[in-house]
Structures are given as C-alpha cells and as structure tokens.
C-alpha positions as CSV (number, residue, x, y, z in Angstrom):
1,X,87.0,89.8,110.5
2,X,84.9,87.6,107.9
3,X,82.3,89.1,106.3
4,X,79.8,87.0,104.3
5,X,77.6,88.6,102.2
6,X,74.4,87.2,100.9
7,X,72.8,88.7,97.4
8,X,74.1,91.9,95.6
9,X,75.1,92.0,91.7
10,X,77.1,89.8,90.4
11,X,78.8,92.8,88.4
12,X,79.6,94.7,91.6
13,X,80.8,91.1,93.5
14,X,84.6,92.9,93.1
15,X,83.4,96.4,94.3
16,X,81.9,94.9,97.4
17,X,85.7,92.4,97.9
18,X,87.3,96.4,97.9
19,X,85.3,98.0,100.3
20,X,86.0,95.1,102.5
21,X,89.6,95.2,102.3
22,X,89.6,98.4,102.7
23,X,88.2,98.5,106.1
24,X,89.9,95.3,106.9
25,X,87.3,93.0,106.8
26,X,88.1,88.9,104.6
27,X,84.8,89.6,102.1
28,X,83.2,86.7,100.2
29,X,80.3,87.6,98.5
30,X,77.1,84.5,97.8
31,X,75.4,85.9,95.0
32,X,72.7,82.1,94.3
33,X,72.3,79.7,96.6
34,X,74.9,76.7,96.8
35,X,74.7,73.5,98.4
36,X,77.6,74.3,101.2
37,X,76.6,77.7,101.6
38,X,75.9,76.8,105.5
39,X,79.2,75.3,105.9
40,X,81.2,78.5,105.0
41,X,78.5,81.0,107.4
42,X,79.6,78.7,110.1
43,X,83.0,80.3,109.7
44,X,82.3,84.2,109.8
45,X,82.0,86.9,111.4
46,X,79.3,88.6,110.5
47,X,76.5,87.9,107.4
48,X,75.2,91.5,105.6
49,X,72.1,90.4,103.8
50,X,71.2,92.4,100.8
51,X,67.8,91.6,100.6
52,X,66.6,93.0,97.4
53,X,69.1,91.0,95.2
54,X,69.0,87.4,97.1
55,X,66.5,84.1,96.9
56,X,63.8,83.8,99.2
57,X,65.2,80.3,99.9
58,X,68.9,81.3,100.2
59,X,68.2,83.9,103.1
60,X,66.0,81.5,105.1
61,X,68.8,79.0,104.9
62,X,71.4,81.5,106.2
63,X,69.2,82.9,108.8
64,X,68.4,79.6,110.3
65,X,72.5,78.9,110.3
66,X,73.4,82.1,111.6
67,X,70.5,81.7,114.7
68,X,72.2,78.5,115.4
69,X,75.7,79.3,115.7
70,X,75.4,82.5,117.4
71,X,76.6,84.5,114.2
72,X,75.6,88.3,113.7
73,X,73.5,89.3,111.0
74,X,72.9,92.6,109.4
75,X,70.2,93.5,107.1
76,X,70.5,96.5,103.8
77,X,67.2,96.7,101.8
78,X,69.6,98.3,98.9
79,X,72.5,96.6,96.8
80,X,75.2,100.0,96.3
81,X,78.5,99.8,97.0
82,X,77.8,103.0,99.4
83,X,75.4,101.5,101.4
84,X,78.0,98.2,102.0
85,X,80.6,100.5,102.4
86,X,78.5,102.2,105.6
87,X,77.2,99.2,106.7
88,X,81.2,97.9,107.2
89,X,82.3,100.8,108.5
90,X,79.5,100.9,110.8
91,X,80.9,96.9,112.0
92,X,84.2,98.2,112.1
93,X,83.5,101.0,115.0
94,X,80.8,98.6,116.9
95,X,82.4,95.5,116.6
96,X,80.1,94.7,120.4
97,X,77.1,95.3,118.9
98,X,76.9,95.0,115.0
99,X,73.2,93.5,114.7
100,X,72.6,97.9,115.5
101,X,74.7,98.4,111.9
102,X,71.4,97.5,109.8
103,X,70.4,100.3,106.9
C-alpha cells in the first residue's frame, strides 16, 4: 500500500518512513508544498493529512487531487509518531473503509 503523507516534522520524516514499514505500508512523507506534489498523490493509496504541521495551500491542492481520482483521505489534528502509528494500523485492519481511520 502507498501512503502519502502531507505535513508532520521534518525531524520525525524518518520515524513516520518506520512506522510505515512496519505495518507494511510504501511511506513518503510531503513536508512543503512542491510543484508535482499532485502527480505523486495520483499514485497512492491513501493520503494521512497532519493538519497542524501543513500549508493551507498544500492541503487544498491535495484534497482537490485526491476528490478527483477517487483516492482516500484521512485526517490527524496531531503530528506524533503514536498517533501515525494508529492511524496506519487502523488502514491496515479496514483496508474497505479507511476514510473511518481519522483521529
């Protein structure tokens, strides 16, 4: 499964790469906006928004991609490692439904 994920620190970027590959999940992390950022969301799985770490503009971009293509996105209010690490393992045993994995 590939998992983007939009905001976060930049210091825990690797921390967020582990917990993904530890429940399996291919995790690339957009910490600032980018001009192809829509290209590579058109590719996942699944888009985890941490919205407390991640420009206005860079979340309305990738919301508007992920409505258009049919792509699952799940909202966390908080930037932890914990609350990623719940959130995935929350994808992993509803992989039907994940849009019901948001914290």
């Amino acid at each position: 499964m590939n998992v983007y994920i939009l905001g976060g620190l930049k210091r825990l970027e690797k921390e967020y790469k582990r917990v993904g590959k530890k429940h399996g999940c291919k995790t690339r992390v957009l910490n600032t906006h980018c001009t192809n950022c829509n290209k590579c969301l058109k590719d996942s799985d699944a888009v985890i928004f941490m919205v407390d770490n991640a420009s206005h503009k860079m979340v309305q971009s990738a919301k508007q991609t992920c409505k258009k293509n049919n792509i699952p996105m799940i909202f966390t209010d908080k930037a932890s490692v914990n609350s990623l690490d719940s959130v995935i393992s929350c994808m992993a045993n509803r992989k039907n439904n994940l849009t019901a994995c948001s914290i």
